[in-house]
GULO-243009 format. One record per residue (C-alpha): x, y, z; residue in one letter. Coordinates in steps of 0.1 Angstrom, whole numbers, plus 5000, padded with zeros to 4 digits. Example, Ala and Ser with C-alpha at 12.3 -4.5 7.8 and 13.67 -1.06 7.14 Angstrom:
% residues 2
512349555078A513749895071S
***
This chain:
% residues 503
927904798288X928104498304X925004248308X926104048339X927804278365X930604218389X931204058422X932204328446X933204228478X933304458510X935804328535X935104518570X932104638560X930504698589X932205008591X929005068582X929005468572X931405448549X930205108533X926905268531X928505568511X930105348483X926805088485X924505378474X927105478443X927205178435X923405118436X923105458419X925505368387X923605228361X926905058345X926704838379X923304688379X923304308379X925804368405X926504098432X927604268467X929004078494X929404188528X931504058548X932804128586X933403968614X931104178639X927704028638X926304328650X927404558622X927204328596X923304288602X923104668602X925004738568X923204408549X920004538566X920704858546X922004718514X918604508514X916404748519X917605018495X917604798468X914404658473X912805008477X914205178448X913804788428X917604808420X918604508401X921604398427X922104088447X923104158481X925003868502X926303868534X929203658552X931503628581X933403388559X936103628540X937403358517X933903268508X933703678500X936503648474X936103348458X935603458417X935303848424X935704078405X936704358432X937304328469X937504658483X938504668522X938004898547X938604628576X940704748607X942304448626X941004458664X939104788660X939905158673X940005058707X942804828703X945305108692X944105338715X945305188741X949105168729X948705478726X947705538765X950705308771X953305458750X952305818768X953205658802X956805618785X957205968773X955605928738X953606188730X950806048713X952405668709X955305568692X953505528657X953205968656X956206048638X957106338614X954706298581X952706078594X950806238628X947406098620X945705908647X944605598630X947205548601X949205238622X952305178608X954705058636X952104908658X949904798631X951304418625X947804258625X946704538603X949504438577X949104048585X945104078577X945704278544X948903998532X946103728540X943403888519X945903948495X946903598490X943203498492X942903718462X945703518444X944003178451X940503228448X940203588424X943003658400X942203868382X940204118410X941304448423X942004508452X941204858469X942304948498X940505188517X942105048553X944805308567X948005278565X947205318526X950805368512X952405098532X949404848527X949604928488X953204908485X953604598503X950604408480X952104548450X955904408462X954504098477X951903968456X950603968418X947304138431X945904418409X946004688441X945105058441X944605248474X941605468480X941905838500X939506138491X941906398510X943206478472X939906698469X941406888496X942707118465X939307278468X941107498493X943007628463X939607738447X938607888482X941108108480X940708208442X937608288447X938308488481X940808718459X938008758427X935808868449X937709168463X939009248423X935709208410X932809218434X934809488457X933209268486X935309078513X933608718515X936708578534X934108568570X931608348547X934308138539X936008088574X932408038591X931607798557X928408028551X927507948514X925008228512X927608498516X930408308493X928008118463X928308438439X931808458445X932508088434X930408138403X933208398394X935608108389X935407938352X937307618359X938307518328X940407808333X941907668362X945107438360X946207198389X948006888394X949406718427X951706458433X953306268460X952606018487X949305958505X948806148534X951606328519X951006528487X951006838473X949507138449X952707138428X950807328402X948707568403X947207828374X944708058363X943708188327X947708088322X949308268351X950808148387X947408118408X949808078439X950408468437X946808468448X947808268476X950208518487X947908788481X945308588505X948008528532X948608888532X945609028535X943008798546X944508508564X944108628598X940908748596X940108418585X941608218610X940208468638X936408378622X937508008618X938607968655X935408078666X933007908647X934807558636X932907258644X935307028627X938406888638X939206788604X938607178590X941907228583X942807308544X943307688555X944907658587X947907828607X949807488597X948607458563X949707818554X953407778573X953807418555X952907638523X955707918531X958607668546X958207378515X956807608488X953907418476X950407398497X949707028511X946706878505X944106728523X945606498554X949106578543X948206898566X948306668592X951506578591X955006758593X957606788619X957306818655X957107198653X953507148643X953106838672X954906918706X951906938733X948007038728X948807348731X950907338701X948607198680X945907428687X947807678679X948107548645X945207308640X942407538656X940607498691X940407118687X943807068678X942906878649X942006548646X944606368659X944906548693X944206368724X941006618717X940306558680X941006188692X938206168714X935906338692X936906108660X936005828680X932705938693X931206048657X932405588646X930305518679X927605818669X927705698628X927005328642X924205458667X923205658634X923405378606X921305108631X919005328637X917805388597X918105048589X916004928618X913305168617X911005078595X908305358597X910605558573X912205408540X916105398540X916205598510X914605878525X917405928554X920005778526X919305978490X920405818461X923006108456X926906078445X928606078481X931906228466X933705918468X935605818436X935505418441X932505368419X933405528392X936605358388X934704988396X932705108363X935505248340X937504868348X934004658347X932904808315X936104958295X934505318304X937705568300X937905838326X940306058347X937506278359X934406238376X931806468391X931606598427X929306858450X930907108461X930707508473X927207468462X928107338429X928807028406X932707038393X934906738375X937406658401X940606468388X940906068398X943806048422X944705648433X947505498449X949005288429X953105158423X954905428412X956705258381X958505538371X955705768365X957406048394X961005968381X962606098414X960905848438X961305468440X959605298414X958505038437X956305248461X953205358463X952505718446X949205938449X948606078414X946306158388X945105828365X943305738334X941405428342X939405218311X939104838313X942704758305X943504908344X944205188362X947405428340X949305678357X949706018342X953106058339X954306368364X957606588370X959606518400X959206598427X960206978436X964006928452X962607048486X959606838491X961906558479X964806658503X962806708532X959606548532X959606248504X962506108515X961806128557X958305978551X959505648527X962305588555X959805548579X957405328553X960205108548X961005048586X957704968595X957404758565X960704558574X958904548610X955604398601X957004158577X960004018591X959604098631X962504088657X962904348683X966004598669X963104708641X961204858669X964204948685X965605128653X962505298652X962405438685X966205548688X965605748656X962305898676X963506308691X961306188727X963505898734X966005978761X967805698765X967205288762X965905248790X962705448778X963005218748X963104868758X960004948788X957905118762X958304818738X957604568770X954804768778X953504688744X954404388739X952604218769X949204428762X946504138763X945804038724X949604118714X950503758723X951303688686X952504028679X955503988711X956403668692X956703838661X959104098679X961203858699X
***
């Protein structure tokens, strides 16, 4: 183990919950003590509630970790040893309202919601100071840091990581938890054992996440007897194997969809209180039976318009929210960031009560500590251990990372999701199959076109990339509808810069 730890700087960290989440594993790993943190981010006002935080957790639990704090990002980087950002150019706001514009011009939730990729604040077309920011923390990284990592934890991960791993020398990896959405495959597992086994029908517990009526069932489930591996794109992968005690666990799947699914959703629907409570949803399942392979995690959010037509639509298949990416689940995703800041300010201002206490020094589930401690001190791992059904379980690492070869049947120079060994010599793909014909056919291919183009936009500008964009788009009736929509944009107050960059 290493005596003197590492310099990890947060860049946007005063998206304050999720900063907290990562500050309190890293405070919490004892192969990161002696760490310095930096924390940097250009809102006063959040930066002095997250360093407020960071300050006073370590100084109540006497945690030997320096804790800096900066608006100056260069200043953040210079010599570290990991810069991890979860910055979003211009805030939630700022999208939001392209979005309201681009609806006045017939586009159903703006023109960045297009098939496999439906999720409300992964900006890909529209995001040009999103990709600007990340090239110039990137070449920050270059001049002033090496040798750091770079995680990105800033949506849109695969087009941010590809385009740092093209465009620079940086060390990148980017960072999503929705590959622990394969719990849903254990869910289901243990919905079936309990009917062969128990002869009791825990499905209701399940829907209505009720872990008194569901706990015995899990503890049914050895999982070293269970088999699984996923592979794809972020945002857009898939359970491409999965076994039990040697045998195809998907027929348990189909025994589920058979006989339990809508009694499930029936219980779901009424008692969901998360638009994000998806794993086991209408779409899921019918994503599951067209493709062949269950997605996982976000990638539920995704598909074709069949899934994405009108609210209606999407409560038919995402539950009585619509998901998260409705004009409902919208709404409500930004009033929990306004409710977590509310939250987050008022811990680490109150100081009747010790952070710690509202903040335990648990694991959050996030898997960005652990690899900051396999790289910092040589520590090999491709597993590390999460909460959840009421249990501790080894969940695989999954990371973003190039591809390289390691899913022969996809480009080898963009970003893949897959499983990783990571020691101090880096982060290692495990080397995968290719990708099922079908996935490939219909969704791989579809989702990199649309990388690439909003890559080719945000890098090199001009107006016929948004205009290739939208002619390609099923709601664009003529170009008419084109050209005012991009005007529209275009002259928003703040996209001054961007409309030159699209000229």
């Amino acid at each position: 183990m290493s005596i003197k730890g590492p310099k990890i700087a947060f860049i946007g960290a005063g998206s304050a919950r999720w900063t907290s989440k990562i500050l309190v594993d890293i405070f919490i790993n004892d192969g990161l003590r002696n760490s310095k943190i930096w924390l940097m981010d250009i809102d006063d006002y959040r930066l002095n509630i997250i360093s407020t935080l960071a300050k006073r957790y370590v100084e109540e639990l006497k945690i030997p970790i320096e804790i800096h704090v900066t608006k100056d990002r260069r200043e953040a980087i210079r010599d570290a040893d990991f810069v991890i950002s979860a910055a979003l150019f211009k805030g939630h706001s700022y999208y939001e309202r392209m979005r309201d514009v681009s609806e006045e011009h017939g586009y159903y939730r703006g023109i960045n919601s297009v098939e496999w990729n439906y999720v409300g604040d992964y900006h890909t077309i529209w995001g040009y100071y999103q990709f600007k920011l990340h090239m110039e923390i990137a070449r920050d990284i270059e001049e002033l840091a090496p040798n750091a990592w770079l995680l990105i934890v800033s949506n849109p991960v695969l087009e941010l990581t590809t385009m740092i791993g093209r465009e620079t020398k940086v060390n990148v990896a980017g960072i999503c938890h929705g590959f622990l959405g394969f719990i849903a495959a254990i869910k289901v597992l243990a919905m079936r054992l309990a009917r062969e086994k128990l002869g009791k029908n825990v499905t209701p517990y399940f829907a209505a996440h009720r872990p008194e009526g569901y706990s015995e069932a899990v503890r049914l489930i050895d999982l070293d007897d269970v088999e699984i591996d996923m592979k794809g794109l972020n945002h857009v992968i898939w359970l491409t194997k999965f076994r039990y005690k040697g045998e195809d666990g998907y027929k348990y799947l189909d025994d589920w969809i058979r006989e339990d699914a809508e009694e499930y959703w029936a219980v779901w629907r009424e008692h969901t209180t998360s638009a994000w409570d998806l794993d086991l949803c209408p779409a899921a399942i019918d994503l599951y039976k067209t493709y062949g392979y269950l997605p996982i995690g976000d990638s539920v959010r995704g598909g074709t318009w069949k899934y994405h037509w009108n609210l209606k639509t999407k409560q038919y298949w995402y539950g009585p929210y619509g998901g998260p990416d409705s004009e409902i689940g919208c709404a409500l995703r930004l009033l929990e960031v306004r409710k977590n800041i509310e939250e987050m300010a008022r811990v680490a201002f109150n100081y009747s009560m010790p952070v710690s206490q509202s903040m335990p020094p648990m694991p959050s589930g996030e898997v960005i500590a652990t690899i900051i401690d396999s790289l910092y001190n040589n520590r090999e791992a491709s597993k590390y251990k999460i909460s959840t059904l009421g249990t501790w379980i080894e969940a695989p690492i999954y990371v973003n990372v190039m591809n390289r070869g390691t899913i022969p049947n996809l480009p080898s120079d963009i970003a893949i999701e897959t499983h990783v060994k990571v020691d101090g010599k880096g982060i290692h793909p495990i080397p995968k199959e290719p990708i099922p014909d079908r996935l490939y056919k219909y969704v791989m291919l579809p989702r990199i076109m649309r990388a690439e183009w909003a890559l080719e936009a945000n890098l090199k500008g001009g107006r016929d990339t948004l205009v290739h964009w939208l002619i390609m788009d099923i709601r664009t009736r003529d170009m008419k509808q084109i050209d005012s929509v991009i005007d529209a944009i275009l002259s928003l107050p703040g996209n001054e810069e961007m409309a030159k960059h699209f000229r």
